[in-house]
Each structure stands twice: as C-alpha cells, then as structure tokens.
N, C-alpha and C positions, 0 to 999 in steps of 0.2 A: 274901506275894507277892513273886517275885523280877523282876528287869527282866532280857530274854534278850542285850538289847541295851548294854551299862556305858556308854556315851556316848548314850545315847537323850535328854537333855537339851541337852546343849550345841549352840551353831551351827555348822555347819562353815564358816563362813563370819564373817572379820572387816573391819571398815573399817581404817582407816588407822589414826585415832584411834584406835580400840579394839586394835588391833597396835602402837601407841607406848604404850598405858599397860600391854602384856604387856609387852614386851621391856622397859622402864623408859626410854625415852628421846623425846624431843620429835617430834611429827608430821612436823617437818623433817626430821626424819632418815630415817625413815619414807616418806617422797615421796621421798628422793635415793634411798635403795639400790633403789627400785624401779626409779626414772630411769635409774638405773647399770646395771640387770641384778642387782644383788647379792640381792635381793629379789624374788622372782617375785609378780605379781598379775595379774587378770583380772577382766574386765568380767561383772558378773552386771546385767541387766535395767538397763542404762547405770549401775551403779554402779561403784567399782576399790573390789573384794577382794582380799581376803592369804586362804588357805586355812590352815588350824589347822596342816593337813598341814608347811607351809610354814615356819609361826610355830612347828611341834615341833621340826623341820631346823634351823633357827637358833638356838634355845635348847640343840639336841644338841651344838651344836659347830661350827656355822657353815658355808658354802658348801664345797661338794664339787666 
C-alpha cells in the first residue's frame, strides 16, 4: 500500500520551540525574527505558529 499523499504524516504547523530545535538555535532567537518580521508566524486557535512552508524558506536560503 502506497501513501497518495508523501507528507500525509507530518504537522504543517510548528511552535516556536519546535522551529528553534529545526533551525538549531535557541527559542530567543526564534521570538526575535518573528518580532522583527524576519520570520513570519500566525495565530492558530490563540497559539503563534511558524508554518513548515516558512521553516522550508528559511533553511533554502533565508528571506527574500
């Protein structure tokens, strides 16, 4: 049985924390690029997430 979907497990959706232990650096950093713009996030169900989409962009090569 094949999966029709290749990312049908993962979240699209991360915390802060969980987007500082991807990118390798501390939750402070993490809350500033947001703070700054450098970083885009968005409120899901009064949480602040980072979208995967967002955390791929960043790990490609950084702001555009």
């Amino acid at each position: 049985m094949t999966k029709k979907t290749p990312d049908a497990g993962r979240p699209a959706f991360y915390t802060p924390a969980e987007a500082a232990w991807i990118l390798g650096v501390d939750r402070n950093e993490v809350h500033r690029a947001i703070r700054v713009g450098t970083l885009r996030a968005e409120r899901r169900r009064s949480r602040l997430v980072v979208a995967a989409a967002e955390l791929r962009r960043v790990l490609d090569g950084g702001a555009r």
